[in-house]
C-alpha positions in Angstrom: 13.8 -32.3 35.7 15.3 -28.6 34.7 14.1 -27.1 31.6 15.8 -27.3 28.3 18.5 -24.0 28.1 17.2 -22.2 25.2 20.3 -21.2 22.8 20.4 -18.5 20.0 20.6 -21.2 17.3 18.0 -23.5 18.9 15.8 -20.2 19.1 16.7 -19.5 15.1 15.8 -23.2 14.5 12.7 -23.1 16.0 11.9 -19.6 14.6 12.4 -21.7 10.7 10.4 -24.1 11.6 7.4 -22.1 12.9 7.6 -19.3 9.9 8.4 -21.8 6.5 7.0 -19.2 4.2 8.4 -16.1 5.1 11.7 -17.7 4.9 10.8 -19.0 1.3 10.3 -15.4 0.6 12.7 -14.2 1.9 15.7 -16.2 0.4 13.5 -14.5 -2.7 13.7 -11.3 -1.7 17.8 -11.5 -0.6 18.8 -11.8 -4.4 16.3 -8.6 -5.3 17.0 -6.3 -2.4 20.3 -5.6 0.1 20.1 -8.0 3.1 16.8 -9.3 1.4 14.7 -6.2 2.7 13.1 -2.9 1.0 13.4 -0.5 4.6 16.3 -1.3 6.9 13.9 -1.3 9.9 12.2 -4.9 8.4 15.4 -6.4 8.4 15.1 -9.0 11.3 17.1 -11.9 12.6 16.8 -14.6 11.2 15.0 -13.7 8.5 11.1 -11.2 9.0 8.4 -12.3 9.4 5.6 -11.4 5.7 3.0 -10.3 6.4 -0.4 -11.6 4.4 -3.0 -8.9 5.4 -4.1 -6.9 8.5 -7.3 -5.8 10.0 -7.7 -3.4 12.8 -4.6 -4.3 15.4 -4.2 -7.7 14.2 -2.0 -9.0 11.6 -1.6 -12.4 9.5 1.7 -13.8 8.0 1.9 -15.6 5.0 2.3 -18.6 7.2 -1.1 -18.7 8.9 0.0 -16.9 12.3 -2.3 -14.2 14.0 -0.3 -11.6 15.0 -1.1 -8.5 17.1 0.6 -5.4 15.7 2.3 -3.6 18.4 4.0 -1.0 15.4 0.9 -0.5 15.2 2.4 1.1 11.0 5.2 3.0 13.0 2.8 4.7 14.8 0.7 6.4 11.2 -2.6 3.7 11.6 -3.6 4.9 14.9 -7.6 3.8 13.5 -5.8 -0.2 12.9 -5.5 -1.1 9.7 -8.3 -1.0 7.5 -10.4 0.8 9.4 -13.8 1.3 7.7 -14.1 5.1 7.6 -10.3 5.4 6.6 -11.1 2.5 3.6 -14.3 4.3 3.0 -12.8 7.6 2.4 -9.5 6.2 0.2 -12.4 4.1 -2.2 -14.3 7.7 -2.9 -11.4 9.5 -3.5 -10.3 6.9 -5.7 -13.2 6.9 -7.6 -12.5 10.8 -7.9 -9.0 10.5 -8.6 -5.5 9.4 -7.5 -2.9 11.8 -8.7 -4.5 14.5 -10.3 -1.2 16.1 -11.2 -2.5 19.6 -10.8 -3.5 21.9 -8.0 -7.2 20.4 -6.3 -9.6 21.4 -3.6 -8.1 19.2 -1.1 -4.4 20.5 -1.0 -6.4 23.7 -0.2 -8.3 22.1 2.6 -5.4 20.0 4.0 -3.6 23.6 4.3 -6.2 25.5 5.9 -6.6 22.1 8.3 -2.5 22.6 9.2 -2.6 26.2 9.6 -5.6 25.3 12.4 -3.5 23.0 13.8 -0.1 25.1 13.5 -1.7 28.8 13.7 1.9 30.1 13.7 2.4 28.4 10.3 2.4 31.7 7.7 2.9 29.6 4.7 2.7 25.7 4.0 5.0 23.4 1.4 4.4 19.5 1.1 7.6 17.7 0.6 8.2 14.1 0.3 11.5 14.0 3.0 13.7 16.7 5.1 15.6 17.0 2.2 12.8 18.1 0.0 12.2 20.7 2.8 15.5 22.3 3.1 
């Protein structure tokens, strides 16, 4: 006996069934947000796939499903997520403060840490987007 041929819609069908939730959400998030997603890059076919929380190089949907994250956050979490020295680090400087809205200490650190990195670097700006930068 041959195995059943796998078509796109029985593949969509069987994605619905497997990932209830984050179809729940979003049909939510398609009358909020163009084709139902914040960042072009989430917008999958069917529908994504909503995440509930992440630890390390794992994820977990909103539907129960242990995922392993091969984006791995585009390539930024390169520690996993969560990592305990990276959440360590975030809760003190929280407790410091999160947008001092003036210059600080670390901007003057984070500089002398590019120009280390980048010795060729005369002068440093921190902009948001290329478009900040030009």
């Amino acid at each position: 006996m041959s195995a059943p041929t796998l078509t796109r819609r029985s593949l969509a069908e069987r994605f619905a069934a497997e990932f209830p939730l984050s179809r729940q959400r979003f049909e939510q998030a398609r009358t909020l947000f163009p084709n139902g997603v914040t960042h072009d890059l989430r917008y999958l076919e069917p529908f994504p796939i909503y995440i509930d929380r992440a630890a390390g190089c794992r994820k977990w949907d909103v539907d129960g499903h242990e995922l392993i994250d091969y984006w791995s956050g585009h390539g930024a979490l390169l520690l996993g997520h969560s990592h305990p020295d990276v959440v360590a680090a975030v809760q003190r400087q929280a407790e410091r403060s999160t947008h001092p809205g003036g210059c600080h200490d670390l901007e003057i650190e984070w500089g002398e840490c590019v120009r280390r990195l980048v010795p060729s670097a005369e002068k440093l700006r921190f902009v948001s987007s290329g478009t900040e930068a030009t």
